[in-house]
C-alpha positions as CSV (number, residue, x, y, z in Angstrom):
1,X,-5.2,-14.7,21.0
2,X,-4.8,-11.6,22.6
3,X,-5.9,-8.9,21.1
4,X,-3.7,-6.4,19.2
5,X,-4.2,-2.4,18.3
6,X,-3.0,0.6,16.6
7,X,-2.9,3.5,18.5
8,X,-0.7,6.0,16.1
9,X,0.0,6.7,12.2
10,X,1.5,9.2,10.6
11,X,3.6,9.6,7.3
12,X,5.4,12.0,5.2
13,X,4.1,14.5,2.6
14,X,5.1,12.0,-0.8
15,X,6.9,13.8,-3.0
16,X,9.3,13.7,-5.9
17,X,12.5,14.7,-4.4
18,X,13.0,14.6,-0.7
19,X,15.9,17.3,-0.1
20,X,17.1,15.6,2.6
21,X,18.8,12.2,3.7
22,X,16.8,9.3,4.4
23,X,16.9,9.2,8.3
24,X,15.1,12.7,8.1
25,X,12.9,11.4,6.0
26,X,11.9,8.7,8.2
27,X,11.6,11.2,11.2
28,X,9.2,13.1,9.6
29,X,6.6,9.5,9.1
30,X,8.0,8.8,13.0
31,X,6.9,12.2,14.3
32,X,3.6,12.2,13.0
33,X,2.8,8.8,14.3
34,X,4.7,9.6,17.5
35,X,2.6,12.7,18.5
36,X,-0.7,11.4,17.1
37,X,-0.2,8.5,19.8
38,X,1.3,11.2,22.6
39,X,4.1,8.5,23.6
40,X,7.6,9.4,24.4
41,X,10.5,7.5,22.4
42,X,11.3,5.4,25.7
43,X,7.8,3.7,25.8
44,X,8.6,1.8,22.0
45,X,9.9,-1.2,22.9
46,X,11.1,-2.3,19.4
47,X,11.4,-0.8,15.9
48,X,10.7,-2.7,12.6
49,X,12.2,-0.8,9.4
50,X,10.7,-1.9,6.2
51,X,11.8,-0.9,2.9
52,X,13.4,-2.4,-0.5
53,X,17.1,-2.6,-0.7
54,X,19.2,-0.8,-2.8
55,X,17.2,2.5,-4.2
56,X,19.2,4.0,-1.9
57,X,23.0,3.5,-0.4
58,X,22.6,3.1,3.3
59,X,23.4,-0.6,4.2
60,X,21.2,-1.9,6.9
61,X,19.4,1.0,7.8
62,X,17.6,-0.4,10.9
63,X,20.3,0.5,13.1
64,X,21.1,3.7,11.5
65,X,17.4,4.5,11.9
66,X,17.2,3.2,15.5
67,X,20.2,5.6,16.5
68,X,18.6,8.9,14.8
69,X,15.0,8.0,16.0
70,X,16.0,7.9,19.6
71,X,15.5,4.2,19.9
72,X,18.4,2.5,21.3
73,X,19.1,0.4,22.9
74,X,16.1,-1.3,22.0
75,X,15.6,-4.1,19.3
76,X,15.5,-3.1,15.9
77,X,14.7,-5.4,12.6
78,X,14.3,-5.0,9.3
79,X,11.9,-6.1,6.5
80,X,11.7,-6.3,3.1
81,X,9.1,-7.7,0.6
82,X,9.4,-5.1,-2.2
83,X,6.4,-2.8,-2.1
84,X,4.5,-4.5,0.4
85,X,7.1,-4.3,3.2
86,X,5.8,-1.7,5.6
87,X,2.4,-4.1,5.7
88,X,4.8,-7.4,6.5
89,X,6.3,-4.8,9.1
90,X,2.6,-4.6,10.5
91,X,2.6,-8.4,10.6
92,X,5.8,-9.1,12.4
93,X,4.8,-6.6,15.2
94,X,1.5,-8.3,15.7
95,X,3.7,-11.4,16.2
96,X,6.3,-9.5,18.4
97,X,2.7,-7.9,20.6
98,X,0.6,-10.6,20.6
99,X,3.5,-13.3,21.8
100,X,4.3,-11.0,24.6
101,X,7.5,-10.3,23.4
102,X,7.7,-6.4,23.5
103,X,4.3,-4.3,24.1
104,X,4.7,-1.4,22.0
105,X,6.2,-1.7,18.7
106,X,6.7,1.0,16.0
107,X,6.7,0.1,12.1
108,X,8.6,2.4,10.4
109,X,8.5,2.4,6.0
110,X,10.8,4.8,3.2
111,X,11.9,5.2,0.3
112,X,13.6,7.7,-1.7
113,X,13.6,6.8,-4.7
114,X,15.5,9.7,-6.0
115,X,18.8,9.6,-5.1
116,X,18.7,6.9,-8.1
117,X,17.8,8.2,-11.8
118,X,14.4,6.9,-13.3
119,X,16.3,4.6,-15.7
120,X,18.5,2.8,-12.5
121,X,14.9,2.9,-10.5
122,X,13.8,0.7,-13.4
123,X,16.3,-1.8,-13.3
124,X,16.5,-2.2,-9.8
125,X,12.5,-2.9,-10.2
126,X,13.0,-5.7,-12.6
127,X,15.4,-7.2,-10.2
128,X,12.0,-8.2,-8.4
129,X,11.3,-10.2,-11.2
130,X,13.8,-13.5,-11.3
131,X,16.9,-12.7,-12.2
132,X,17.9,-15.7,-14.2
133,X,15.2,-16.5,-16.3
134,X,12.7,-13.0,-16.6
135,X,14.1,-9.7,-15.9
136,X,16.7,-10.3,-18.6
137,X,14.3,-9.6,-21.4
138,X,13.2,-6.3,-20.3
139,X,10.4,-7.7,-18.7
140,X,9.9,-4.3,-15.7
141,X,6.9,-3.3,-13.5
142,X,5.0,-1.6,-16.6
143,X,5.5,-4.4,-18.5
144,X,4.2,-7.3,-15.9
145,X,1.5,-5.1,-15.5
146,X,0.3,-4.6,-19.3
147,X,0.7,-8.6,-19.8
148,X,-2.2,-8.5,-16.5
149,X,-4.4,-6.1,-18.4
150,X,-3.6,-7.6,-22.0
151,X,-5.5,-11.1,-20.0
152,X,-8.3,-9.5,-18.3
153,X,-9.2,-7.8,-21.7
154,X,-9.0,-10.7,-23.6
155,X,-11.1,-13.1,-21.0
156,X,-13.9,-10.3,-20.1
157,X,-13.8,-7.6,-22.1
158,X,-12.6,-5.2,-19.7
159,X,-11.7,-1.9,-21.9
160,X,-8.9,0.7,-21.8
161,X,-11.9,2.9,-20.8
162,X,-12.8,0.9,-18.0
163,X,-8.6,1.4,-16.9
164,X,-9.3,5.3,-17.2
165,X,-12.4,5.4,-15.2
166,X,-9.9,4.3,-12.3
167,X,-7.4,7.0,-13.3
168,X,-10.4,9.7,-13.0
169,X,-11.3,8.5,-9.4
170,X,-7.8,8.3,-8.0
171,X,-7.1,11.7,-9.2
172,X,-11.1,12.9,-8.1
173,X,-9.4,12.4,-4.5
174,X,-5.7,13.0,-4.8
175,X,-6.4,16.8,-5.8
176,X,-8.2,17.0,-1.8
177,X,-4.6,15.0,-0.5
178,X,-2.2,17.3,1.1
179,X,-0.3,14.8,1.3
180,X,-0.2,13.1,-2.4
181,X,2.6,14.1,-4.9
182,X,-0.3,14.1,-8.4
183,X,-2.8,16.4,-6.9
184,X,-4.3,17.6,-10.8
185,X,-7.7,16.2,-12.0
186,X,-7.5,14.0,-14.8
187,X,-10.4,12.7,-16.8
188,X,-11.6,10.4,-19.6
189,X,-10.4,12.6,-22.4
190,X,-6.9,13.4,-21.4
191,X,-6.5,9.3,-21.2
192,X,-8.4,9.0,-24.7
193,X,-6.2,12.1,-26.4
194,X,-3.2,10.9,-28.0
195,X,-2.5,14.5,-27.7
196,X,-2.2,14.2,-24.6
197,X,1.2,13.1,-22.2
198,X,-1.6,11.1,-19.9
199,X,-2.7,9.4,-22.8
200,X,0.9,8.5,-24.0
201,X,2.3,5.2,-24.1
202,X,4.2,3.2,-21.8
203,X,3.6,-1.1,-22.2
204,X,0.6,-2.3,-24.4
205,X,-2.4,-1.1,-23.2
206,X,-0.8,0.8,-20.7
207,X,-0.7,4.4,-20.7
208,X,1.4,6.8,-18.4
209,X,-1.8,7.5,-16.5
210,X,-2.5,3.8,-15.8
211,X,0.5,4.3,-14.0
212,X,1.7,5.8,-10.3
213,X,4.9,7.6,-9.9
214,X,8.1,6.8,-7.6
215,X,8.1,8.8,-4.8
216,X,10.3,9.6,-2.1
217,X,8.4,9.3,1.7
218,X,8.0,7.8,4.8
219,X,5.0,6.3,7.1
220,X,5.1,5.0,10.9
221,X,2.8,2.5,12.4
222,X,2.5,2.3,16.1
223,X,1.2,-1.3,17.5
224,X,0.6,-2.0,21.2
225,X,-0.8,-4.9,23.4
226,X,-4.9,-4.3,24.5
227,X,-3.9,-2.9,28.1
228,X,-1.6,-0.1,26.7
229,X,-3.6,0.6,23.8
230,X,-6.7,0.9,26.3
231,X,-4.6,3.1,29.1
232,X,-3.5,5.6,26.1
233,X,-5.7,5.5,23.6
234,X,-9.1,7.3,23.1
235,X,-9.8,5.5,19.7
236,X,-7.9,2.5,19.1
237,X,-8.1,0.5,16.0
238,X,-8.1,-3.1,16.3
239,X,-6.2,-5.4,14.4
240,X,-8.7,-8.2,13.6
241,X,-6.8,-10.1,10.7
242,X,-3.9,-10.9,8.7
243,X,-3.0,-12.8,5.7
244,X,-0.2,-13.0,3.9
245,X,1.2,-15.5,1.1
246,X,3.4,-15.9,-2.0
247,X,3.1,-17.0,-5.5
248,X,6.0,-17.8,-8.2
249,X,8.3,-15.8,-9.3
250,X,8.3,-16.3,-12.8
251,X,4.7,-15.6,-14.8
252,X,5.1,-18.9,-16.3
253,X,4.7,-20.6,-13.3
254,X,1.2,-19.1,-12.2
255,X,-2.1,-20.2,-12.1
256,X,-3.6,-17.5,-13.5
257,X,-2.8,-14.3,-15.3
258,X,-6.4,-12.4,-14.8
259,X,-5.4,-11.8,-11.1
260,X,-3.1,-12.3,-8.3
261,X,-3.4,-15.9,-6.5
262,X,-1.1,-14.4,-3.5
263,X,-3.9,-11.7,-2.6
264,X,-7.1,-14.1,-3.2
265,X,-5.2,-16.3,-0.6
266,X,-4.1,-13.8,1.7
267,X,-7.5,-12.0,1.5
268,X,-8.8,-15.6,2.4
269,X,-6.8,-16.0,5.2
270,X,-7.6,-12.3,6.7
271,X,-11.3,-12.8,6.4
272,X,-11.0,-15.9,8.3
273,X,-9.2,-14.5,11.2
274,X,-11.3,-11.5,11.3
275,X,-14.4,-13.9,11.3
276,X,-15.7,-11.1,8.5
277,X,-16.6,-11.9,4.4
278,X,-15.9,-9.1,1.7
279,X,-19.6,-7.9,2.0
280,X,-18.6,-6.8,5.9
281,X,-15.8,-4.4,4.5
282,X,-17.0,-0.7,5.0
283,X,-13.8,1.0,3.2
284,X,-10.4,-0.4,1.5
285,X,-7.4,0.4,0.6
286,X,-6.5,-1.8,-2.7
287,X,-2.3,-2.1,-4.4
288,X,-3.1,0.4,-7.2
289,X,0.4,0.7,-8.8
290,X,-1.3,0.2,-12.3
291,X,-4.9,0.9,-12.9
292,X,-5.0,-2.6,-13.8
293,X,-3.9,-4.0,-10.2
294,X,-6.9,-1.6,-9.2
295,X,-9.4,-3.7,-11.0
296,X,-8.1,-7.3,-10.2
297,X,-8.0,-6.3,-6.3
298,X,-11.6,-5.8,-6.8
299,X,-12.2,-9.3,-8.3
300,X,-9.1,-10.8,-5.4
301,X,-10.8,-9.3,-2.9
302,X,-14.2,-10.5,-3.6
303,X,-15.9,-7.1,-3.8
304,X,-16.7,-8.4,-7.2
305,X,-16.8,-11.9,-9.2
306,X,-14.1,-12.6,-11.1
307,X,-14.7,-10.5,-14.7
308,X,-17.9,-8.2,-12.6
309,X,-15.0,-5.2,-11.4
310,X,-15.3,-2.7,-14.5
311,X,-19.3,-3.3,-13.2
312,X,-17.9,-1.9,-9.4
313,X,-16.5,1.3,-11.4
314,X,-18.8,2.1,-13.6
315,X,-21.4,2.3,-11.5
316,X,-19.4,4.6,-8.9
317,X,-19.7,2.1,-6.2
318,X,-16.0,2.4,-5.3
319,X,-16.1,6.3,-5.2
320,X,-16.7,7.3,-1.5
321,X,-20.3,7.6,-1.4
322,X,-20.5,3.8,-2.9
323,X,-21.0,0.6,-1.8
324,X,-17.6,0.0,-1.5
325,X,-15.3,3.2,-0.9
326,X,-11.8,2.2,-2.4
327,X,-8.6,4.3,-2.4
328,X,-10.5,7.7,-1.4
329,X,-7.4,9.4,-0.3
330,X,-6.4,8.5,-4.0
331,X,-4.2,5.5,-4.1
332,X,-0.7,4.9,-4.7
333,X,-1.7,6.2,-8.8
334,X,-2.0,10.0,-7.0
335,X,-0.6,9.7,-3.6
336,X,3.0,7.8,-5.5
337,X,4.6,4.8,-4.0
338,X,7.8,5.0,-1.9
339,X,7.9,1.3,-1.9
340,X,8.6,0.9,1.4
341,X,6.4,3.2,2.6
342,X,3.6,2.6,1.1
343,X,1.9,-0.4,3.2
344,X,1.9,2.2,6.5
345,X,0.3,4.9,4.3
346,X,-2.6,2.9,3.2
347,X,-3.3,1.5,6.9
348,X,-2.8,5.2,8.2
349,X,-5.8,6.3,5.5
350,X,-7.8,3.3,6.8
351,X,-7.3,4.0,10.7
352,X,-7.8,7.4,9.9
353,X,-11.2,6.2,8.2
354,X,-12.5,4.1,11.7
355,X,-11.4,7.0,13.9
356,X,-13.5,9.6,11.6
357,X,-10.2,11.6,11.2
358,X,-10.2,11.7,7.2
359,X,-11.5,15.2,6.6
360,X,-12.5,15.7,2.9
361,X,-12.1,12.0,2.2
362,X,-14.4,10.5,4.7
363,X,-16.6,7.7,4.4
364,X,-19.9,7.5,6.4
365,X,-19.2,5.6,9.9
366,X,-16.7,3.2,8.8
367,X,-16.6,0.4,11.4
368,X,-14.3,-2.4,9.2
369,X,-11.8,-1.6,7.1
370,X,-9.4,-3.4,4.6
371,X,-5.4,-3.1,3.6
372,X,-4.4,-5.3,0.1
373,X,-0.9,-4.6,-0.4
374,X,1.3,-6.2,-2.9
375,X,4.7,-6.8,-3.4
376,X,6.8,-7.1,-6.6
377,X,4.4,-8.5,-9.4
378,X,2.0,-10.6,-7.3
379,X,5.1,-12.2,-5.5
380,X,3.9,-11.4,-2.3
381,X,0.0,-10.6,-1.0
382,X,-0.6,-8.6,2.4
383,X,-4.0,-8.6,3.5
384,X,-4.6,-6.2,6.5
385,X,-8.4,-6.1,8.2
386,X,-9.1,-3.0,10.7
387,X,-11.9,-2.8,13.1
388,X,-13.4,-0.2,15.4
């Protein structure tokens, strides 16, 4: 196989109300990416768009995109698998590179989430759910997600304090993110006050701080073949393995409820390609949507045995000086999560990361590092692995 790489990222500041439309606000993920790679719009040979349908009213907006970006007449598609669709955008332009197809691809992911109201957001978000037979009964992202933590508690004893020691580390790095839209500190007592808004309910055992925000932004990946990448590029990051798979819709239908089956077999299949085990992985970036999805990406992953991840947090060995840095540039819980955009973020942190480009959020000479990006409630598993 020929070997693939990543020679510019860049997103948009995340934020809670983008002023303006949604082709701006995928210029300003393109731009970034664009000059971090020095390329001129005529050297992309394709575009793939990722986001979810319908939080916003522009029918196909790959062509609409193409058009404002600069980017015709090349080809443009469009890709969506709920939140994890900028990192299935990643995927299909490894295919697109590595079949010799087009050379130079550029992944482009938004949202913006608010030109719906919190209530329709909501809805639309249970729509991911099945239609027929779940999302009638209520049954949205909060609540998938307490039903998760309600199982992990019950099988290991994981605690709501275990949950908040999550919250305190995403918010430890989103307050040095210029970029994230929660940038105040939040710590064990504000999630143990009932007192307190952090600490107030949302789904059973869920609290609004085990919980990320919606988020308008953008993010742009920029994948080439190995001879562009090594004629323009000082630091290229390497794409060394993929994995992606699926699991049932409907809860009742899956194998397990103290994980996600579609990231233990997409994190399978990415290790396998990359020729690489969980113990090789120097920094990730884990689906943290709930604190809870945070703690069974541990466990998914392999970082630590099924019912051992409250061990990985308590110790501090997924804060950045740790064994295992996770989610130092705060995770989707402070950075938000423009669905759409949110895959291209995480892999801009981690290329960021191997190109010692992170600032304040650094890790010590990163030379492999890991994407898990999920979509819808466990319906679909990305699995990304960078190398130096």
């Amino acid at each position: 196989m020929g070997k693939v790489a990543i020679i510019g990222v860049g997103q948009s500041a995340f934020v809670r109300q983008y002023p303006g439309s949604i082709r701006e606000l995928a210029f300003e993920g393109f731009k970034a990416a664009m000059l971090d790679a020095e390329l001129a719009t005529e050297q992309i040979d394709a575009s793939v768009i990722c986001s979810a349908p319908e939080y916003d009213k522009q029918r196909s907006p790959a062509g609409v995109f193409a058009e404002y970006l600069g980017l015709n007449p090349q080809p443009t598609f469009y890709v969506e698998s709920l939140c994890s669709s900028s990192s299935m955008g990643v995927r299909l332009a490894y295919s697109l590179v590595e079949s010799g197809l087009h050379d130079t691809v550029a992944v482009i992911g938004f949202q913006k989430m608010s030109e719906i109201t919190s209530s329709e957001s909501q809805e639309r978000m249970g729509r991911g759910a099945d239609i027929q037979w779940e999302s009638p009964f209520g049954t949205m992202m909060p609540a998938y997600y307490a039903m998760f933590a309600q199982a992990h508690m019950a099988t290991y004893g994981t605690t709501l304090e275990d949950l908040a020691l999550i919250r305190v580390k995403a918010s430890t790095y989103g307050q040095i993110n210029a970029l994230a839209v929660y940038r105040k500190a939040v710590t064990e007592e504000m999630l143990a006050d009932p007192e307190s808004f952090m600490a107030g309910p949302v789904a059973s055992p869920l609290r609004v701080g085990d919980c990320c925000a919606n988020a308008d932004g953008s993010s742009c990946v920029i994948v080439t073949n190995e001879k562009k990448a090594k004629a323009w590029c000082k630091k290229p990051v390497w794409i060394l393995g993929l994995g992606a798979a699926t699991a049932s819709v409907n809860l009742a239908g899956r194998e397990m409820l103290t994980g996600l089956s579609a990231a233990r077999r997409a994190a399978d299949q990415a290790y396998a390609m990359a020729g690489v085990g969980p113990a090789d992985i120097d920094v990730a970036e884990v689906h943290d949507c709930f604190t809870i999805a945070e703690m069974m990406a541990y466990e998914n992953l392999g970082f630590a045995a099924p019912g051992q991840g409250p061990e990985l947090i308590r110790s501090r060995a997924t804060y950045k000086e740790g064994q295992i840095p996770v989610n130092v540039d705060g995770g989707l819980l402070s950075k938000g999560h423009p669905i759409g955009a949110t895959g291209g973020s995480q892999i801009r942190t981690i290329v960021l990361q191997l190109r010692g480009e992170a600032g304040d959020m650094q890790v010590n000479d990163p030379a492999i590092g890991l994407v898990h990006n999920i979509g819808g409630v466990g319906l679909y598993g990305n699995v990304t692995i960078l190398g130096r």
